[in-house]
C-alpha positions as CSV (number, residue, x, y, z in Angstrom):
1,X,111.7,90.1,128.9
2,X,113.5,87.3,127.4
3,X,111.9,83.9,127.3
4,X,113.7,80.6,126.5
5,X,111.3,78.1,124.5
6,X,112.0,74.2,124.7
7,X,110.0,72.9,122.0
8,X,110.2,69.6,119.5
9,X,109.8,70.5,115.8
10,X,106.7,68.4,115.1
11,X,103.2,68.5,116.7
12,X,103.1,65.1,115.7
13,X,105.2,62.8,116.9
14,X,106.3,61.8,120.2
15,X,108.4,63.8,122.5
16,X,112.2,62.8,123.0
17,X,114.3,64.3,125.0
18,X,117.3,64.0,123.0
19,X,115.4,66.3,120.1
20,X,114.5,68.7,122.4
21,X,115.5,72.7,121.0
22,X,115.5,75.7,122.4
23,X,115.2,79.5,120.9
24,X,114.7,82.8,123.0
25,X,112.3,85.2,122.2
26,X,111.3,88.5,123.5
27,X,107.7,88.9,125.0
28,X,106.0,90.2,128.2
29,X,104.7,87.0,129.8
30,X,104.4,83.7,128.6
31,X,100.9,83.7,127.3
32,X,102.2,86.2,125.1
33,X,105.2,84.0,123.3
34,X,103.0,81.3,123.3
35,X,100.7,83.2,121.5
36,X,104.0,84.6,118.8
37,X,104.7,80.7,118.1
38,X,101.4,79.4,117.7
39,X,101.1,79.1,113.8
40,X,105.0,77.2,113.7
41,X,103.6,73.9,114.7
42,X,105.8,73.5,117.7
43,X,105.3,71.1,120.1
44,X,105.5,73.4,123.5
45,X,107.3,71.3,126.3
46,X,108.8,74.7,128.4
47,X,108.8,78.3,128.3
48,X,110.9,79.8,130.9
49,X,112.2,83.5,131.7
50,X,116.1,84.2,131.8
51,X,117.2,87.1,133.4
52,X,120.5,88.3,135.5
53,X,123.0,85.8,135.5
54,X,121.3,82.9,134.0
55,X,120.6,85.2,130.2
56,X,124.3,86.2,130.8
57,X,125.6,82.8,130.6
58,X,123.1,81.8,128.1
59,X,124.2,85.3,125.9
60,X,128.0,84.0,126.2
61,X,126.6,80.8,123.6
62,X,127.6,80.7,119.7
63,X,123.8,80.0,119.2
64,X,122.0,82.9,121.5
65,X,119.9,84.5,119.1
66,X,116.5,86.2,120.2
67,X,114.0,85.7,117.8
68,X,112.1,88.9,116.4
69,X,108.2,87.9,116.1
């Protein structure tokens, strides 16, 4: 399954909403992506599945790219 991961770049600072990022990445439950990211130093906010419609529209984006962990 697909996951879309809202995350901040740094463990350190704050969260802001207006730096929030995303990235999709593939994985069988969400325990399981968490796990694949842990060793960035991403600050977690979200990790939500997209499937049907929603990953259709979210494929039809310049910047859909799943990442391969």
């Amino acid at each position: 399954m697909i996951f879309k991961v809202y995350f901040q770049t740094s463990i350190k600072e704050v969260p802001v909403r207006e730096n929030t990022k995303s990235l999709f990445i593939e994985g069988e439950s969400v325990r399981d992506v968490r796990s694949k990211i842990a060793d960035r130093g991403f600050n977690v906010e979200f990790v939500q599945g997209v499937k049907g419609a929603y990953l259709e529209y979210e494929k039809q984006n310049e910047d859909y790219k799943v990442l391969e962990i």
